[in-house]
N, C-alpha and C positions, 0 to 999 in steps of 0.2 A: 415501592413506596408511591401511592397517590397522592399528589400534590394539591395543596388547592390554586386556584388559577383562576384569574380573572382574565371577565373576557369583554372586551371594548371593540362592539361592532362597526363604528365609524371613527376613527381616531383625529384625533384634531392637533396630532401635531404636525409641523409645518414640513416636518421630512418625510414624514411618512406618506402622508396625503389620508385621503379620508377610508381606508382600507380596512378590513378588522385586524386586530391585535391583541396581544394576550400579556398578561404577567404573569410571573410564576414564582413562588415562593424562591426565597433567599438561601434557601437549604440544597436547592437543587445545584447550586454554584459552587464548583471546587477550589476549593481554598488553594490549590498550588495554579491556577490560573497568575497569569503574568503581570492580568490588570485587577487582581484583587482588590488591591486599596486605591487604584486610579478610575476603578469604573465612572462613568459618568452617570448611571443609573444612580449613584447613592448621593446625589444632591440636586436640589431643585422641587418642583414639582414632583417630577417622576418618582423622587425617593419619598417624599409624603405619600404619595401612593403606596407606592411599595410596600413602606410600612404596614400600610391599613391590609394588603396582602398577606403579609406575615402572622400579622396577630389575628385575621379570619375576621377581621371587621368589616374586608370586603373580598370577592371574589367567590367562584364555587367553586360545589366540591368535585371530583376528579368526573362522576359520572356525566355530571351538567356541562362541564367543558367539551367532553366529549361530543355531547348533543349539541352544544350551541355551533361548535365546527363542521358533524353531518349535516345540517340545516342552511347552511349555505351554499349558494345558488352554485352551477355548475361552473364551472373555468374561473370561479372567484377566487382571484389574490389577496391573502391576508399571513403576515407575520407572526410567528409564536416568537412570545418572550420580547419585547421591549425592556423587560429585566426579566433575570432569574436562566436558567441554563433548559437542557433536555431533562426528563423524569430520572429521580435517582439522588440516593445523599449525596452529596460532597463528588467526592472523584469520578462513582461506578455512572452508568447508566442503566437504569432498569428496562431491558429491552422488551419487555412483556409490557408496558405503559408506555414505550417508544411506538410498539407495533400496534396497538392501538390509536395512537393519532396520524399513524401511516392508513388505519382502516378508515378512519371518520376522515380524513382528507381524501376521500377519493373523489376524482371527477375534479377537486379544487386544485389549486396551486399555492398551495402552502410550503413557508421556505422558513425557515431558521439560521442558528449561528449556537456554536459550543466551542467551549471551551474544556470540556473533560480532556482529560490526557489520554493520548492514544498509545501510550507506552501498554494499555491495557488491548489484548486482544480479543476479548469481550466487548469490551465500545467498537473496537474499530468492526466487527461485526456487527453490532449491532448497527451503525451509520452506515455501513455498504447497504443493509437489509434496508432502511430509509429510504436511499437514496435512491433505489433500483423499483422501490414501490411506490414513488413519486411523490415520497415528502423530501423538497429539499433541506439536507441538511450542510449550511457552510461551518468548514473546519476553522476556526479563528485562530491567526497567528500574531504573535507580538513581534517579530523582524521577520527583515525578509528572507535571511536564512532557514529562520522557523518555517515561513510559505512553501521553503524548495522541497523542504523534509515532509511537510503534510501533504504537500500536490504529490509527492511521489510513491505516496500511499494506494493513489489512485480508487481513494473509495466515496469521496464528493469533492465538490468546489471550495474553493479557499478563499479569503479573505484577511488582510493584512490590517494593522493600526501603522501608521505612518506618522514622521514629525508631525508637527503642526505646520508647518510652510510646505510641506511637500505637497504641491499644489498639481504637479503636473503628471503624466505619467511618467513610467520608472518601469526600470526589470530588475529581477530579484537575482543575485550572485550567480545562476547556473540558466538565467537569461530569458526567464519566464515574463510574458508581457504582466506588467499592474499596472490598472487603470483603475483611476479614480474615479469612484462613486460620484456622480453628477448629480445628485441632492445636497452633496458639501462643497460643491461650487456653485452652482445655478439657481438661483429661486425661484427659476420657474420648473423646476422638475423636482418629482417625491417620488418616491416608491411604487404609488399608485400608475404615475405614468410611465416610470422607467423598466421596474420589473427584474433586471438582468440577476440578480442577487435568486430570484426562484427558479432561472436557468441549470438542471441539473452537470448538462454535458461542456459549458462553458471550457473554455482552454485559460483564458485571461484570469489573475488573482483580483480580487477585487479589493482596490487600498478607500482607507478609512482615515483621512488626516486627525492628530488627534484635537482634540474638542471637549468644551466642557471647563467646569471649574479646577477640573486635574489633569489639564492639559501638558503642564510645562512636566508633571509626574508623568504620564502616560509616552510624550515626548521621549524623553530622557530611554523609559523600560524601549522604543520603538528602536533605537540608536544604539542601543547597548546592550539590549538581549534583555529575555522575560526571566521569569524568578523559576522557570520548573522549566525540566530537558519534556519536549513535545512530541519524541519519537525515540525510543527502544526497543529493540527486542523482546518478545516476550516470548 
């Protein structure tokens, strides 16, 4: 499935820094995600966007994404997805439009965040095959029990939502360091200057306090566990 996608070569928001970035249709995001109904994408600015995403009033089509990503400069840092998930409806991932923006990110350092469920041994394939091709891809967890289960996947870097007050660092139940994202504490640091999140080989989970107008919801899902199991056999 080709998505459409917009793509914002200098972003103006204040975490990010001025980096490029992407959105990606609201289809790509699987409904058993933890933070479905807490995402912080689906209000504010970013969700009027988004919308204009969805309905094709803004953004392109799969092949122009593509382009707009080969065209930047070498070693440039730029995030896919400020909303919207990896290619693919709902759950799967389409690894044939994964491997594609593993081809057009070369030379850059382009880093992401998913949420598909890795109960599928097809995603989790497909994100080692990323990861090893030098698109980062973060596994995103909703506790930190979830963190222990995805790190020990061992096929990319991980990333946590944490209360809202968890301000400091922390380790996850089986004693994994998280450190907090230093753009949700500092204003003087974005994405642009920090970076650590396009780190493939990282050891550290990276926590994400939760934020946003479904903060106390997000909260809550970070303390008591996500709404879908994030690791089975398949």
């Amino acid at each position: 499935m080709a998505h459409r996608v917009a793509f914002t070569r200098q972003s103006k928001n204040a975490k990010t820094g001025p980096i490029p970035v992407t959105t990606t249709q609201a289809d790509s995001c699987p409904p058993s995600c933890g933070m479905f109904a807490a995402c912080y994408a689906k209000s504010g600015p970013l969700a009027m966007f988004w919308r204009k995403v969805n309905d094709a009033s803004a953004g392109l089509a799969w092949p122009d994404f593509l382009a707009q990503i080969a065209s930047l400069p070498l070693g440039q840092l730029w995030r896919h997805n400020q909303a919207g998930d990896l290619p693919g409806i709902g759950e799967s991932i389409d690894a044939p439009a994964l491997a594609e923006i593993v081809s057009a990110n070369a030379g850059k350092r382009g880093f992401t965040y998913t949420h598909k469920p890795m109960a599928s041994a097809a995603n989790r394939r497909a994100i080692a095959d990323a990861n090893r091709g030098g698109f980062t891809v973060n596994l995103s967890a909703d506790t930190l029990s979830d963190a222990d289960r995805l790190a020990s996947l061992g096929i990319g870097p991980v990333v946590v939502v944490l209360p809202s007050d968890q301000t400091t660092a922390t380790t996850t139940p089986e004693g994994r360091k998280v450190a907090i994202c230093p753009a949700t504490i500092a204003d003087d640091v974005t994405c642009a200057s920090c970076g650590i999140c396009a780190l493939r080989d990282r050891k550290a989970v990276i926590g994400f306090p939760a934020h946003g107008t479904s903060k106390r919801k997000a909260s809550a899902i970070a303390q008591g566990g996500g709404m879908h199991t994030l690791l089975k056999s398949a």
